[in-house]
C-alpha positions in Angstrom: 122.6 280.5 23.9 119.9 282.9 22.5 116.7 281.3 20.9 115.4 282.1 18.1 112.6 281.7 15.2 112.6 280.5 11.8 108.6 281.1 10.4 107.5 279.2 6.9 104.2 281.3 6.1 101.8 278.9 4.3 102.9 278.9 0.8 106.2 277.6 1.8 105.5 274.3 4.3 104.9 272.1 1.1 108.8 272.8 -0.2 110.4 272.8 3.4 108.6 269.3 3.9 111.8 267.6 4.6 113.6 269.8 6.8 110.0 270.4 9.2 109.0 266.5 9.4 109.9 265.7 12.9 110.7 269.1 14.4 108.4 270.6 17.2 106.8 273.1 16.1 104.2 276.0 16.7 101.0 276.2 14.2 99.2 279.8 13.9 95.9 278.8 12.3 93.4 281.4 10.6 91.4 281.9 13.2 94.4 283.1 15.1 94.8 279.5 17.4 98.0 278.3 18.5 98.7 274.6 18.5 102.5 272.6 19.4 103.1 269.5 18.6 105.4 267.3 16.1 104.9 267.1 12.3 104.5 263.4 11.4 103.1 264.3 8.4 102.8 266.7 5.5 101.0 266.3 2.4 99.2 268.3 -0.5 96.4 268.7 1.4 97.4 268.7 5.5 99.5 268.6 7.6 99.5 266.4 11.3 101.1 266.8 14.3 101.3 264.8 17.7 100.9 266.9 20.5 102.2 266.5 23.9 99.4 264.1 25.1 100.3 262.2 21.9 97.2 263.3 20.7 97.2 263.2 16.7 95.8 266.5 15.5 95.2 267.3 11.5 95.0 270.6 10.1 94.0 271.5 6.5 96.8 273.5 4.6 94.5 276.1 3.6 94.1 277.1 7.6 97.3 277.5 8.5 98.8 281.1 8.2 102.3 280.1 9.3 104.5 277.3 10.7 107.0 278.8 13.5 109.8 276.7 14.8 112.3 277.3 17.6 116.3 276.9 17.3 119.1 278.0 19.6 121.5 281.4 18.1 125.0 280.1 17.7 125.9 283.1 19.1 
């Protein structure tokens, strides 16, 4: 099976909430940084994730460009 990515560009996270909560995901910030981690949380204002360490990292809506997540291609 082929992988493949679905992006949410910032102006979408908020209404996807439920459907990203929990998935691993890839952050692209402003200043073009990369961070991975799970989404424990989402609100109006940020958005956390737990990285692979289990540290708890917190990013402000505002500098995150896009939310990129990985799935395997039915086909």
């Amino acid at each position: 099976m082929s992988k493949r990515q679905k992006r949410y560009l910032n102006s979408i996270i908020l209404e996807n909430k439920s459907e990203l909560l929990g998935q691993m995901v890839n952050l692209l910030l402003a200043d073009n940084k990369v961070y991975a981690g799970i989404i424990s949380q989402i609100n109006t204002e940020q958005l956390v994730i737990n990285d692979t360490h289990t540290h708890q990292l917190k990013f402000q809506l505002s500098e995150i460009i896009e939310v990129i997540k990985d799935y395997e291609s039915p086909y």
